[in-house]
C-alpha positions as CSV (number, residue, x, y, z in Angstrom):
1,X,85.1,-94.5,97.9
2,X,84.5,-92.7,94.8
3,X,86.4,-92.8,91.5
4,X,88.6,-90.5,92.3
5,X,89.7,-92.7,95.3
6,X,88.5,-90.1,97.6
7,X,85.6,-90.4,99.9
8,X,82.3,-91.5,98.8
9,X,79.7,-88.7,98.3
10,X,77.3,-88.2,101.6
11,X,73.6,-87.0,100.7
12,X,72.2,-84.7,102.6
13,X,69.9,-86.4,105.7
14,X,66.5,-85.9,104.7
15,X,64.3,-83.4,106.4
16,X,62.1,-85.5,109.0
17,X,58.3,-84.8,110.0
18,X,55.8,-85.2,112.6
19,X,52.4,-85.0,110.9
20,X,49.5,-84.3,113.6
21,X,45.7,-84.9,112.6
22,X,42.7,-85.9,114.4
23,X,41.6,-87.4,111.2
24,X,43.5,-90.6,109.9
25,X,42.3,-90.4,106.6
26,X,44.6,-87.0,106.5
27,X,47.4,-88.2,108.3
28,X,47.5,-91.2,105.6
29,X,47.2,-89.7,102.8
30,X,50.2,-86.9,104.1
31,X,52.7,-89.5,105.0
32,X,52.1,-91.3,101.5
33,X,52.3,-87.6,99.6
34,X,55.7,-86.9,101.8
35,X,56.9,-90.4,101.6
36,X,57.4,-90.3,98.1
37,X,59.0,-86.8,97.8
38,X,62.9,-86.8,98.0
39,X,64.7,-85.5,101.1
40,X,61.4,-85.7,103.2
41,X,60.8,-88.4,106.2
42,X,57.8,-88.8,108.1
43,X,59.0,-90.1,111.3
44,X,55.5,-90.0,113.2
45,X,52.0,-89.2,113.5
46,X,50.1,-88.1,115.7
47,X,46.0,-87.5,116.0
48,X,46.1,-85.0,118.9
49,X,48.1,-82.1,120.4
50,X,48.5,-83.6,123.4
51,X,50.8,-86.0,122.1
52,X,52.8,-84.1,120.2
53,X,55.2,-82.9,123.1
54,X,56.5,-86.3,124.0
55,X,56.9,-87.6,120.4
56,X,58.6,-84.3,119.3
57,X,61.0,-84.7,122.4
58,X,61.4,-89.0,121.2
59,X,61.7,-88.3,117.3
60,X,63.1,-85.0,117.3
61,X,61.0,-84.1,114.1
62,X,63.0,-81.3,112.0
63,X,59.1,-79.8,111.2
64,X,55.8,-80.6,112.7
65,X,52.9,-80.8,110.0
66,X,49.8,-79.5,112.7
67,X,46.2,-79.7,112.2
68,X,44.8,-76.2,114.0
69,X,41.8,-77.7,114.9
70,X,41.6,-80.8,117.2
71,X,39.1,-81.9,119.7
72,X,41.5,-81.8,122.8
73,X,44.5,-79.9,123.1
74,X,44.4,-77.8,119.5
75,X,47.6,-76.9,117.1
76,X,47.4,-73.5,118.7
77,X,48.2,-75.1,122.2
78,X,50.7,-77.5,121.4
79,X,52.5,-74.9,119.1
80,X,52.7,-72.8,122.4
81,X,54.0,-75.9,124.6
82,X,57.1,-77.0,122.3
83,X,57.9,-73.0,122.4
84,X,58.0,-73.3,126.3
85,X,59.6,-76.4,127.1
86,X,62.1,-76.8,124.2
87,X,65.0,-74.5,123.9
88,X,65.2,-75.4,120.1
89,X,61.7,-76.6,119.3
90,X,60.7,-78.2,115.7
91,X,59.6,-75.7,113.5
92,X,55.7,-75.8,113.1
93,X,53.8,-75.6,110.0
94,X,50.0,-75.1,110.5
95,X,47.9,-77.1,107.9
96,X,44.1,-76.1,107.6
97,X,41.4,-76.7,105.7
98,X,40.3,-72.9,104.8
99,X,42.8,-69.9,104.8
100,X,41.0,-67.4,106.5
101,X,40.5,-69.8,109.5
102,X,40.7,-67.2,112.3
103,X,42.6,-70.0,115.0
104,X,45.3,-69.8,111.5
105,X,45.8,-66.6,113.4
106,X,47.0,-67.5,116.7
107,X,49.0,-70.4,115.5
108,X,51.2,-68.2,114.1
109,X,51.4,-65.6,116.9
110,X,51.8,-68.7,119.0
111,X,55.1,-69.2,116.9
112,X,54.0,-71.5,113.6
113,X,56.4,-70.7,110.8
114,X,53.5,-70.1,108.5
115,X,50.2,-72.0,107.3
116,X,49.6,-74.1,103.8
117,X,46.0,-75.7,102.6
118,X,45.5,-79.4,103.5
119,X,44.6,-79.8,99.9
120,X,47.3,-78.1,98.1
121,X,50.0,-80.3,96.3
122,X,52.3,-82.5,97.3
123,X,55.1,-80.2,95.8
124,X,53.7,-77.0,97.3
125,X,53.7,-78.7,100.8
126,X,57.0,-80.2,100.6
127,X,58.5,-76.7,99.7
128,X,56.9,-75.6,102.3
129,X,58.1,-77.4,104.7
130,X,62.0,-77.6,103.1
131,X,61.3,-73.7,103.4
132,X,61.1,-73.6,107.0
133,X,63.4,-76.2,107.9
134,X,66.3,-74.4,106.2
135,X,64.9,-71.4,109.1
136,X,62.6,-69.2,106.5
137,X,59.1,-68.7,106.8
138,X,55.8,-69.8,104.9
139,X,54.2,-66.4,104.6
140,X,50.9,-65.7,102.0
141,X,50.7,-61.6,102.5
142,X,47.6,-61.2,101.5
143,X,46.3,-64.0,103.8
144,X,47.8,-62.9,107.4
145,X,46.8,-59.6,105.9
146,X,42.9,-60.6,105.6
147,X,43.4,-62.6,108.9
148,X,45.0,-59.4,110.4
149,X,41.8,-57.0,109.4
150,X,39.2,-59.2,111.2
151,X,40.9,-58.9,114.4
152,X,41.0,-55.9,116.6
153,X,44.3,-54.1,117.2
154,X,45.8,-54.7,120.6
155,X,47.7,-51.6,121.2
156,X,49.6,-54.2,124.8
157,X,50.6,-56.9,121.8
158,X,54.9,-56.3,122.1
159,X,54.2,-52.9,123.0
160,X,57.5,-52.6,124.6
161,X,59.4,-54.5,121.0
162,X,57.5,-52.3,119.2
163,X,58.5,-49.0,121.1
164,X,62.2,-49.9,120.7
165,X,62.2,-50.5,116.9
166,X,64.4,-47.7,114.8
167,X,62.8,-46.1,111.6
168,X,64.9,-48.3,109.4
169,X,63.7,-51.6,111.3
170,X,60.2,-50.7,110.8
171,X,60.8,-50.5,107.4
172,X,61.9,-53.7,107.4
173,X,59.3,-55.1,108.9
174,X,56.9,-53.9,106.6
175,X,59.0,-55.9,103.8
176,X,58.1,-58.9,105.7
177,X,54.7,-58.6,105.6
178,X,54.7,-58.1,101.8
179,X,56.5,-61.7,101.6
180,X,59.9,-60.2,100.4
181,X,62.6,-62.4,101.2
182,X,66.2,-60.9,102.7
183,X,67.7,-61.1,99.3
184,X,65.0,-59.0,97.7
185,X,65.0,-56.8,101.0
186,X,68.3,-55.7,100.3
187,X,67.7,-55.2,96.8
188,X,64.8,-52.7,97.1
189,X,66.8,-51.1,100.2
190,X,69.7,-51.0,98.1
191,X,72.1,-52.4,100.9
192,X,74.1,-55.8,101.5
193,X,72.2,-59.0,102.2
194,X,74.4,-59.2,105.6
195,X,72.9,-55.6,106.8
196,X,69.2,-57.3,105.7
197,X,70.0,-60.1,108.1
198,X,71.3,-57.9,111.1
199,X,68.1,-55.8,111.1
200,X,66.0,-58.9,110.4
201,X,67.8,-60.3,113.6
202,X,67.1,-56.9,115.9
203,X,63.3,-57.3,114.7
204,X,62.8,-60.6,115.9
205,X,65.1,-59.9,119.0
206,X,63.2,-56.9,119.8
207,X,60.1,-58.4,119.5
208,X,60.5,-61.6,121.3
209,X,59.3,-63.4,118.0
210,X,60.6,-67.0,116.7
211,X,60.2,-66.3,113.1
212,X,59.6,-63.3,110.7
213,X,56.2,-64.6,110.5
214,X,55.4,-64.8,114.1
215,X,57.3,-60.6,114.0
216,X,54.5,-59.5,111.4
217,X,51.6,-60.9,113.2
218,X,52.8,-58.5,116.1
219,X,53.2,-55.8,114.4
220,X,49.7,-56.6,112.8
221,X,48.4,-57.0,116.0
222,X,49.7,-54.4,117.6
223,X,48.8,-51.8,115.3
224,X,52.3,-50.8,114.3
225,X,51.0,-52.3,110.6
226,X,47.9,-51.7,108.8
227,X,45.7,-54.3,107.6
228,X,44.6,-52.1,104.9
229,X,45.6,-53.0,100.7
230,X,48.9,-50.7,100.9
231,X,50.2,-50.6,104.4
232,X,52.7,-46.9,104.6
């Protein structure tokens, strides 16, 4: 009870995490960084992709933490597997140790919520990973951009999703992949955060993508947005 007689105050449950790292000096020193930041709980660790299917189906992780590079079955892989045999799989942040990692790339067209350095802070990885676990994305611009230019379009990549997007959707789209969130969307569009959402939602639909950042790697790849400094 509180002192008003009423029912005691219930925090919010913290956000759990499955951090996965071939190397356990990394996966140490991330549970001790997330361990001692408020709301966050690493429930388990993993030093390959191949187990990260049956401890994500055991713990039931909120976000998996996922090295991109690891000897057997890489993040890239074991992104794709929880996409195909969950129907509501963890949400997946890639960790890596340089930026413009190429297989950063595929993790996130494989459905990876977005990508953070292994060395940034502690504070800048545990935003990112409240970030996607309240369903946004971890999305540097310029990054997928520079990731996007070294890669050749692929005019087949959700050629169909693409076809079927309306003028104003594409437009939206292209505020994705300057990082804009749907607040600031509908503030340059000058129209209601709800309408924001509702094209937000068509985009993804239409594109058979997870996350806004999986949607602008698509479009990336399939031409539909330029890699170049201003995309029009």
């Amino acid at each position: 009870m509180n002192a008003h007689g009423g029912p005691a105050d219930h925090p919010d449950p913290p956000v759990t995490v499955l951090v996965v790292d071939d190397e356990e000096l990394t996966r140490t020193g991330l549970r001790a960084l997330l361990s001692a930041r408020t709301g966050l709980a690493v429930v388990g660790e993993a030093a390959d992709g191949a187990e990260v299917l049956p401890l994500v189906e055991r713990l039931r992780p909120d976000v998996v933490l996922m090295d991109v590079r690891m000897p057997c079955v890489d993040g890239i892989e074991a992104t794709r597997r929880l996409r195909a045999a969950l129907p509501d799989p963890p949400k997946v942040i890639v960790i890596t140790t340089f930026e413009n990692d190429e297989h950063v790339f595929d993790a996130l067209r494989a459905g990876a919520s977005g990508f953070i350095r292994k060395r940034a802070p502690a504070r800048q990885i545990a935003h990112a990973i409240r970030l996607v676990a309240d369903g946004d994305s971890v999305l540097f611009p310029e990054a997928v951009r520079l990731l996007a230019a070294a890669r050749p379009v692929r005019r087949d990549a959700a050629a169909g999703g693409v076809a079927a997007l309306t003028g104003r959707e594409i437009e939206i789209l292209r505020l994705m992949a300057k990082g804009l969130s749907n607040q600031e969307a509908a503030t340059d569009l000058r129209v209601s955060l709800e309408t924001i959402k509702t094209h937000v939602g068509n985009v993804l639909a239409k594109l058979c993508a997870g996350n806004r950042t999986q949607a602008v790697v698509m479009a990336y790849e399939a031409g539909l947005l330029s890699p170049g400094p201003d995309d029009r």
